[in-house]
C-alpha positions in Angstrom: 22.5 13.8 -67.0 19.6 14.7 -64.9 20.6 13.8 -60.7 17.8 10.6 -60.8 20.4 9.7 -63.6 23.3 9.9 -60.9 24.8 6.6 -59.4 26.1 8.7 -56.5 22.2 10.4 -55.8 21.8 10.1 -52.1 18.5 12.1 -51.7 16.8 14.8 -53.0 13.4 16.0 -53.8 11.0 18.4 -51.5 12.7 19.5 -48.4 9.8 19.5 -46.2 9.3 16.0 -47.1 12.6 14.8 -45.0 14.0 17.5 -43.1 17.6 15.8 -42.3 18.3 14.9 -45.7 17.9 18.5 -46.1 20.0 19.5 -43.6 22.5 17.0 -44.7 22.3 18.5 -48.8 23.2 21.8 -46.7 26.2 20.5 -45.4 27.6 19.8 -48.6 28.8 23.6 -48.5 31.8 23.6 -46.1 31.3 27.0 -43.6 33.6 28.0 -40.6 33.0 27.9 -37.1 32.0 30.5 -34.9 30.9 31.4 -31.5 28.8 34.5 -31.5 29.0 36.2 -28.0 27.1 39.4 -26.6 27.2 40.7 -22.5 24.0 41.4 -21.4 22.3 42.2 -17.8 23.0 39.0 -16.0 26.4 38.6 -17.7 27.7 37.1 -21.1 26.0 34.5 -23.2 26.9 33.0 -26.6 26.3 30.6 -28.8 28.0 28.0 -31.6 27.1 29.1 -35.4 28.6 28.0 -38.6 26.3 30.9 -40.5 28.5 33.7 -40.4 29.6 35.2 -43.7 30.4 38.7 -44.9 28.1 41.3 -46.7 30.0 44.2 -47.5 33.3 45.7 -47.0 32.3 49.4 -47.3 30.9 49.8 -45.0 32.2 46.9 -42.9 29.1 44.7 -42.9 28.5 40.7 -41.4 25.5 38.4 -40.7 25.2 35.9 -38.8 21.2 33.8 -37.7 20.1 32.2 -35.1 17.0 29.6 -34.0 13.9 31.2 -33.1 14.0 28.1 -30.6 17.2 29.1 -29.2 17.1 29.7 -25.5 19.7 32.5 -26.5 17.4 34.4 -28.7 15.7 36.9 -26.5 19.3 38.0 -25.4 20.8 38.5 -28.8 17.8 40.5 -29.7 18.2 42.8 -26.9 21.7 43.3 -27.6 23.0 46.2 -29.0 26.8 44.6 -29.8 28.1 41.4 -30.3 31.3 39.7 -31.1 32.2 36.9 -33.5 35.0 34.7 -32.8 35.9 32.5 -35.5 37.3 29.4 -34.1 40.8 27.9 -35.0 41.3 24.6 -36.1 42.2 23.5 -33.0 39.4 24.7 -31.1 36.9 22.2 -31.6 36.1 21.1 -28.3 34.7 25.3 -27.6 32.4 24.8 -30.4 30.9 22.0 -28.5 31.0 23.4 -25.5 29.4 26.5 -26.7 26.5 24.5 -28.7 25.3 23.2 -25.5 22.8 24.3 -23.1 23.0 25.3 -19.3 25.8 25.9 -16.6 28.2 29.0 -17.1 29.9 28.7 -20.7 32.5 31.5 -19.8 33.6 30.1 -16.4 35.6 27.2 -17.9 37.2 29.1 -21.2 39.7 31.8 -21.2 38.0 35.1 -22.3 38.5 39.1 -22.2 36.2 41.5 -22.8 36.3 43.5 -25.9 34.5 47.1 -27.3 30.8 47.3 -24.9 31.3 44.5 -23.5 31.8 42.2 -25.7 33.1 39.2 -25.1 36.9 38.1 -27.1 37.5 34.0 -26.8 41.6 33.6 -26.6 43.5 31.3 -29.0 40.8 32.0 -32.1 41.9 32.7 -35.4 40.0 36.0 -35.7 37.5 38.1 -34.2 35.0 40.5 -35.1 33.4 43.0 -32.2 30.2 44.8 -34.1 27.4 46.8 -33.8 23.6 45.6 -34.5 22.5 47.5 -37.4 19.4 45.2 -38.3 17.4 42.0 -37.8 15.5 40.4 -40.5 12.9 37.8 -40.6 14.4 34.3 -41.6 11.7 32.2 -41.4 12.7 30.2 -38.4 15.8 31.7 -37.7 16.2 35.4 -37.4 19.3 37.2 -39.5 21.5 39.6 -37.4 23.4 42.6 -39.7 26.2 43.8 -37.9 28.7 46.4 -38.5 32.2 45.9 -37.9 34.2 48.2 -35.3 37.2 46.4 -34.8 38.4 43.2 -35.7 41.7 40.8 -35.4 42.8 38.4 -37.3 45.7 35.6 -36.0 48.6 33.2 -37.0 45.8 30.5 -37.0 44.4 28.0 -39.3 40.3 28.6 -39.0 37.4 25.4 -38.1 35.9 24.2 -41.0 32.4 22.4 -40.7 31.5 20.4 -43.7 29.2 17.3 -44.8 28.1 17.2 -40.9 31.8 17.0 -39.3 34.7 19.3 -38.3 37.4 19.6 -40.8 40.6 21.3 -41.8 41.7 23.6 -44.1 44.5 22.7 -46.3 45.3 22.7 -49.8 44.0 21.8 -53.0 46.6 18.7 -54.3 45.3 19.6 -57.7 45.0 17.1 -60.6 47.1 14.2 -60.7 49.0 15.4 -63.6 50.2 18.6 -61.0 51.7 16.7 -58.0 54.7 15.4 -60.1 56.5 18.7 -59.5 60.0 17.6 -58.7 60.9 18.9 -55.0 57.8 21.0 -54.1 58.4 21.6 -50.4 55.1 20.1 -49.6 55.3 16.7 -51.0 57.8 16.1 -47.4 55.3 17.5 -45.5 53.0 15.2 -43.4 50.1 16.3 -42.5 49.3 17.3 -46.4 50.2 14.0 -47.7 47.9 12.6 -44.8 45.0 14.8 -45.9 45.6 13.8 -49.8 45.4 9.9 -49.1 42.7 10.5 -46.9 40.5 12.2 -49.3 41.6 9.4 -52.0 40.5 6.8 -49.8 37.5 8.3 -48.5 36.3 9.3 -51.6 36.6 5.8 -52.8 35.0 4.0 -49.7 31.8 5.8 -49.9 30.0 3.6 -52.2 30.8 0.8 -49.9 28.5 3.0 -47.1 25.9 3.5 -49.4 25.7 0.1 -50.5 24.7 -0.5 -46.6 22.1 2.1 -46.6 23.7 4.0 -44.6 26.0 7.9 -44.1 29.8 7.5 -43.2 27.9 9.8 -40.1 25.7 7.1 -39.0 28.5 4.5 -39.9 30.7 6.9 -37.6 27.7 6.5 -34.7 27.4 3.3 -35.1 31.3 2.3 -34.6 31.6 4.6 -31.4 28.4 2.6 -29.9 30.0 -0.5 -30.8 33.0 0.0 -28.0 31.3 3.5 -26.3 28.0 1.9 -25.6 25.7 3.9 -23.1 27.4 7.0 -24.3 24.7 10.3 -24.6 24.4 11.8 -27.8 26.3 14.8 -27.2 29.6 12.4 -25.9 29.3 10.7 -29.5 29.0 14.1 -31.0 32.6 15.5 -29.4 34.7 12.1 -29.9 34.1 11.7 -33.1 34.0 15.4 -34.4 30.6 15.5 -36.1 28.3 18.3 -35.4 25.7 17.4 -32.7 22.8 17.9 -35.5 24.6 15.5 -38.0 24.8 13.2 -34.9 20.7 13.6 -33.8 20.2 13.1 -37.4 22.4 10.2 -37.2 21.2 8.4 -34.3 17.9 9.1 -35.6 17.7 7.1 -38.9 19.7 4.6 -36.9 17.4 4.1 -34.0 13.9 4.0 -36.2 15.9 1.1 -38.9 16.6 -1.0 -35.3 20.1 -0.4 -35.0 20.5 1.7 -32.4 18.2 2.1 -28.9 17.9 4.7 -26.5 18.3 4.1 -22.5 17.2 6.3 -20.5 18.4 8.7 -19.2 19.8 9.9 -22.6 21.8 7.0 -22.9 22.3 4.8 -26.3 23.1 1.3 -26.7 24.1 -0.7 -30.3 21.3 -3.3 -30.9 22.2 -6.5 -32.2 20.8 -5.6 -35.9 23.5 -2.5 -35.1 26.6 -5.3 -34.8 25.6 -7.1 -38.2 25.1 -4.0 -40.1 28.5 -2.9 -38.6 29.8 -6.0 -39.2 29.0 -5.8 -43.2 30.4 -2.2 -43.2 33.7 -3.2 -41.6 34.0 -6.4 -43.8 33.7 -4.1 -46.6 36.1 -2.1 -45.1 38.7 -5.0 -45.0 38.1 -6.1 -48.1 38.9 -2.7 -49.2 41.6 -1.8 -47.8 43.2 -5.2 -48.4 42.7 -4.1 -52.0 44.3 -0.5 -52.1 47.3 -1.5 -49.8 48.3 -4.8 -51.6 50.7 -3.6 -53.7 52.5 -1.9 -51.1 55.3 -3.7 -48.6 53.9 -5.4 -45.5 56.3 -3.6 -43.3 55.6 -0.2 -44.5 52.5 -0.9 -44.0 53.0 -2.1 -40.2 55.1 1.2 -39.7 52.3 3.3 -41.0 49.7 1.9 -38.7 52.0 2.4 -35.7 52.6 5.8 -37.0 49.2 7.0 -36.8 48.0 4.8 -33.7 50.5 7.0 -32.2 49.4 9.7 -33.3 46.0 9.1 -32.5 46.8 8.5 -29.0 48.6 11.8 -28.2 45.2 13.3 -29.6 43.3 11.7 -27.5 42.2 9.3 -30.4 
């Protein structure tokens, strides 16, 4: 089967021709989360990147890129040392707050510094403090080789970034015909039997979004605006954990099909073409899940939502 042939096909074809989508294809492979952070002569500086990866263990080599557009770029190309800190799971409010431009980043975080200089977030799940060995072109992002002179690695799950949005880490459940294990320890577990449903039900909704014409991202943007309207992009992008580029690309798609306008300054409002196509989605959405949950009992049901509404709230939710 060819991927024209595919039902589920989103998009495809020449990148250049639609840049997002691209971007989007990209985020099909999960990554974790990092800030990258150097000291240079008027003090630290860092930046958010989810391009880390490992080269070689012998010797100890990593990469990392970044923008040619970045305001950081200059600075990390000066640099002589730098310092990845991969963020934990819980951390997700740095990556944002690292991603963004202007004020002091390290005034409001809790920081020390590590081998020349180089700057060590607290409560990540690892760090790496390194040495520039190279920089190569990457068409418009330049790749940084660094070798590895010290590192840490912590009690803590890592952030995953995946299909646009922050994620967790967590185990495989496996095929159906492996979770009938009598007494594995995680079966009472609940944030793993959270994470399985979820992914069941997820999984399953998505054709409902594409029958809309529309990403469970822009769907996402578009229920925030619906009771968060005036909100700036970057406020939509840290309450509802998607990555400030899968929100611009988002918002985007959104504003040129009608559905979403932009106030200035920076603010967004939900059009009324916004409410109906929300409206569909969310019928859908009932329809759905009046469907999956109608062979379950009513009050477990009731308990389950009050469950997680509490839970939501102590997060912030």
């Amino acid at each position: 089967m060819t991927a024209a042939d595919d039902t589920s096909l989103l998009h495809g074809g020449d990148p250049s021709a639609d840049l997002s989508s691209f971007r989007q294809a990209l985020g099909q492979f999960a990554t974790g989360v990092t800030v990258v952070a150097a000291d240079g002569e008027t003090g630290p500086f860092a930046v958010t990147a989810n391009s880390f990866q490992s080269v070689s263990l012998e010797p100890p080599l990593v990469l990392w890129s970044l923008r040619r557009q970045s305001s950081k770029i200059a600075s990390f190309l000066q640099a002589d040392h730098f310092a990845v800190n991969v963020l934990a799971a819980s951390q997700t409010e740095l990556a944002g707050h690292f991603a963004r431009s202007g004020g002091d980043k390290f005034a409001a975080c809790e920081w020390t510094r590590g081998l020349h200089g180089v700057p060590l977030l607290a409560g990540v799940a690892a760090h790496f403090e390194c040495a520039k060995v190279a920089e190569h072109d990457g068409g418009d992002h330049v790749v940084f080789i660094g070798k590895v002179e010290r590192y840490a690695c912590f009690d803590r799950s890592g952030l995953i970034f995946a299909q646009g949005r922050y994620a967790l880490a967590i185990s495989h459940p496996g095929r159906p015909s492996d979770l009938q294990i009598d007494g594995h320890p995680r079966d009472d577990f609940f944030l793993p039997l959270l994470a399985r449903a979820y992914a069941y039900l997820a999984g399953a909704f998505s054709e409902h979004h594409s029958a809309e014409g529309v990403t469970t991202a822009e769907s996402r943007v578009l229920a925030f605006l619906a009771t968060g309207s005036g909100a700036s992009a970057e406020a939509i992008a840290a309450r509802t954990f998607l990555g400030e580029n899968t929100v611009q690309d988002a918002l985007a798609k959104l504003i040129a099909g009608g559905h979403v306008a932009p106030r200035p300054p920076g603010a967004l409002v939900i059009t009324e073409s916004g409410l109906a196509l929300l409206g569909r989605i969310t019928a859908r959405a009932r329809a759905f899940e009046a469907e999956k949950l109608a062979d379950l009992p009513p009050e477990d049901v009731a308990a389950t939502r009050r469950v997680l509404r509490e839970l939501a709230a102590r997060g912030g939710g």
